[in-house]
N, C-alpha and C positions, 0 to 999 in steps of 0.2 A: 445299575451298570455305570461304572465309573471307566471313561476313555478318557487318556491323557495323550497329548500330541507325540509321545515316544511311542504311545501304540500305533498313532498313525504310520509315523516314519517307519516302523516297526514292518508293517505290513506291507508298504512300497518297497520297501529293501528284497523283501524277500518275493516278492514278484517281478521285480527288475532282475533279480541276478539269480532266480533260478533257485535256490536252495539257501538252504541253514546257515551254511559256512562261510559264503561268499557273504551273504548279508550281515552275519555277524561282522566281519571285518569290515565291511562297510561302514557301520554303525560304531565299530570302534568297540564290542565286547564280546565276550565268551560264548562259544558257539550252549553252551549250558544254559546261561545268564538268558539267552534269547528262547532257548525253550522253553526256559522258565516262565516266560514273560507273555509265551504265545499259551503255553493252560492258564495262565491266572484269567487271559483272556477272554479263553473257553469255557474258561469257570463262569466267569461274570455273564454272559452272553447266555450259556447254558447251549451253543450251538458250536457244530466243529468248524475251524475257518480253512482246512486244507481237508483237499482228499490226499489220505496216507496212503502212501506207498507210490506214488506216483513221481516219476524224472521224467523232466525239473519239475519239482515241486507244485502245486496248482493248486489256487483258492477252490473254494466252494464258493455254493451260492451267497452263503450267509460272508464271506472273505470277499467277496465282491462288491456287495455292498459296503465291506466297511474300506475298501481300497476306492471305490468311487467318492468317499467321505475322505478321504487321505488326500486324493488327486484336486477336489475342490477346496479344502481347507488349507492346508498344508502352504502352496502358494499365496494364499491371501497372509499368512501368517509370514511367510519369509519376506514380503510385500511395509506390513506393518514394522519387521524389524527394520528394513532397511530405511524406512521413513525414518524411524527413530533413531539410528544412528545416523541422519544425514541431521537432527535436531539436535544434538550431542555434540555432533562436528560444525553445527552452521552452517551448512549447506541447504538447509532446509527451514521451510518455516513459514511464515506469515507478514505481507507488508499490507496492513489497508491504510489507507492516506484519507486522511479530512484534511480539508482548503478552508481555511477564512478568508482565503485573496483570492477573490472571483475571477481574475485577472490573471493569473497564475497557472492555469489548467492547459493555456496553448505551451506556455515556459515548460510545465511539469512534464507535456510527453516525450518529448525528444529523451528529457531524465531517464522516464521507464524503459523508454525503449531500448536506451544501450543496460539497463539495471536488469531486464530481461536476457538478454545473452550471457550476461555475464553471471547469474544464478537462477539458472531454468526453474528450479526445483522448490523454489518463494513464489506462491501465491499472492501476487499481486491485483489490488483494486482501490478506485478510488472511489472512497461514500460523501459525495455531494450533499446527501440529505442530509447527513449531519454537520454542516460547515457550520452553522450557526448555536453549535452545542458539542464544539468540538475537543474541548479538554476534557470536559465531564467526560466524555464518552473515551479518552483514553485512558483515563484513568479506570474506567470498570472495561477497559481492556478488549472493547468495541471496535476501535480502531489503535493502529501503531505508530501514527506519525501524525501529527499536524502540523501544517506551515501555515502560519501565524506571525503578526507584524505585533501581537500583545503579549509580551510575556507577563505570565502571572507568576506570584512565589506557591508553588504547589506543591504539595509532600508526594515526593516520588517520582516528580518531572524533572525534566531537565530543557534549558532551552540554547540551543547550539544556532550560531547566526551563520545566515546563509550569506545575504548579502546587501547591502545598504542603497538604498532608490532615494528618487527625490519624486515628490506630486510636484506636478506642475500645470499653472492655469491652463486650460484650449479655451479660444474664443476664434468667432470668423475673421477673416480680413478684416481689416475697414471699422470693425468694431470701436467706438470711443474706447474702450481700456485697453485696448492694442497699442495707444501713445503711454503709455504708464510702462516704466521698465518695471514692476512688478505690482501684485495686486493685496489688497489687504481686507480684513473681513467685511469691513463693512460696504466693498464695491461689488458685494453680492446681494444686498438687500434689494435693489430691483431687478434680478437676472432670474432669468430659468434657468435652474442647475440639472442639466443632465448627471444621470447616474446609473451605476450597475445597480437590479433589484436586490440588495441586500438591507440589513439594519443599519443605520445611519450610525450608530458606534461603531461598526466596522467599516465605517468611510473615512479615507484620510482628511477630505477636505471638512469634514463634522471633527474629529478628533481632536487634529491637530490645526484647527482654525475657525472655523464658526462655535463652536460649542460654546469654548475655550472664553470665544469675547462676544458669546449670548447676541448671536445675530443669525439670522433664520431670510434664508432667500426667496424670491418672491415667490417663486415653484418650485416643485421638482420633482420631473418626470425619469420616470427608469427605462431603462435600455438593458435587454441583455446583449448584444454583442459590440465590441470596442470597435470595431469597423463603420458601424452604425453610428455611434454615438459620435466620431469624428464626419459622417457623411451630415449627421442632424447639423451638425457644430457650426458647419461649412456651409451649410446652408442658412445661417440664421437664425436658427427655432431654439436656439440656448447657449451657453456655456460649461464646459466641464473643468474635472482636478481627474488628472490622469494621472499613474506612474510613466514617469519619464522612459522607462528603457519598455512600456508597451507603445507607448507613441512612436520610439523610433520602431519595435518592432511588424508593427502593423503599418508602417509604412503607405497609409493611405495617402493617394494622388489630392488630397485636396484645398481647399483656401484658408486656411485657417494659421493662426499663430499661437506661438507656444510664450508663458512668463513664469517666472517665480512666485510662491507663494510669503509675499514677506519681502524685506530688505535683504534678510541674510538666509533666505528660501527654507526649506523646511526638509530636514532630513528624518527617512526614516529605515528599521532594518526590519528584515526579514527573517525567520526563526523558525527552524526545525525543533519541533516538543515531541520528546519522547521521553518513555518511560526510565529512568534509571536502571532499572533492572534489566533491562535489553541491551544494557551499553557493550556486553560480552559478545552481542551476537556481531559475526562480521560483515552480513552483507547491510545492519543496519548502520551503520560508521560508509561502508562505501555507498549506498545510495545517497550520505551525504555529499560525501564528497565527489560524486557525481552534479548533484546540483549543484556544488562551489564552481565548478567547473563548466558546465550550461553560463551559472548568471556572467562569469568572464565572459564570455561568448555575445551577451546580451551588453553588456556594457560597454563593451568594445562595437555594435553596430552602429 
């Protein structure tokens, strides 16, 4: 038995409106073409789907059954086209986000949250678990965005700059290197360096300064949260390299002081990676520029 969804429709036409003629024009063809269409039916099935002779018109048992199959599939089917034409138009679709900037996840929600009203119909989520495997993983199309401060040169990526930060040292009040207008690698050889638990290639202060001139601090203890890591700071138990626009944003009441990394301090930027091939779709260009838009916001506190 071969059912095609015209014999669905087929079947709901003609129980919504009662007879042959109304449903054919329904349906858009020949009140013949539809008779035609209800014995091929009767053939395949080898069961009648109307009792004849009957106004308005009326399934049988075996026409009920295949109208309860119309009434349940039929929606799920108008359901899936219209997803697919929201996928065609851009209206629809898929954002999952990987973070290599641990630091970046309080910055990103406000992003989503106006990125939501304004395309309900995009799946959005962020996979933390892969922050530390996060290109691979858009590339085999795992995730759709990474923000990432590494651009790599990758076939099929693209890396779109968000916005340019500085690290900058935290130590407590009072601290000896707090008279130093800026600090340089080797004034971390005896400090405990607080840090967020991530791989120390994805730390600014390892990248773009210890690594670099092969000098390794005397600890260093991790911290997940930036609030924390300013209350440790302030109280003594170590020193940090923050991004400048979370120190101002978390705005902790505490004693501590902020310096340069370097004489001519250390710049770094921030970069949305995505796929090349998505470049068409448009809520992923405005979730960018959504975030251009947040880090002003951050810049300017």
């Amino acid at each position: 038995m071969h059912i095609e969804f015209r014999h669905l429709r087929t079947i709901k036409a003609i129980h919504d409106t009662g007879g042959l003629g109304r449903a054919a024009d329904m349906l858009g063809i020949t009140q013949s073409a539809l008779s035609h269409q209800i014995k091929g039916i009767e053939d395949q099935a080898g069961v009648e789907l109307f009792v004849r002779r009957t106004k308005p018109l009326r399934l049988s048992a075996a026409g009920m059954k295949l109208l309860a199959a119309a009434e349940r599939i039929l929606p799920q089917v108008a359901a899936l086209e219209a997803e697919f034409d929201g996928l065609v138009a851009g209206k629809a679709g898929r954002l999952h986000i990987a973070i290599e900037c641990h630091a970046c996840f309080e910055w990103l929600m406000p992003v989503l949250d106006q990125f939501r009203k304004a395309w309900p119909e995009v799946d959005v989520d962020i996979r933390p678990g892969l922050a530390f495997e996060a290109l691979p993983a858009l590339i085999r199309e795992e995730v759709d965005l990474v923000v990432s401060s590494d651009p790599e040169d990758l076939p099929g990526v693209g890396f779109t700059p968000i916005f340019d930060y500085e690290p900058i040292f935290v130590a407590p009040a009072g601290h000896p290197l707090a008279q130093k207008p800026y600090v340089e690698a080797a004034d971390f050889v005896d400090q405990t360096l607080i840090t967020y638990p991530v791989d120390r290639h994805r730390l600014d202060v390892f990248n773009a300064l210890l690594t670099p001139a092969k000098v390794e601090p005397l600890a260093v203890r991790q911290v997940e949260l930036t609030a924390m890591i300013l209350l440790l700071v302030a109280s003594n138990r170590g020193v940090a390299v923050l991004p400048d626009w979370v120190v101002r944003q978390v705005r902790y009441n505490a004693d501590y002081i902020t310096r340069p990394l370097t004489a001519d301090g250390v710049t770094k930027r921030l970069y949305a990676a995505t796929r090349t091939a998505d470049d068409g779709l448009p809520f992923m260009s405005h979730v960018v520029r959504l975030a251009r838009q947040e880090a002003v916001k951050l810049q300017r506190a």
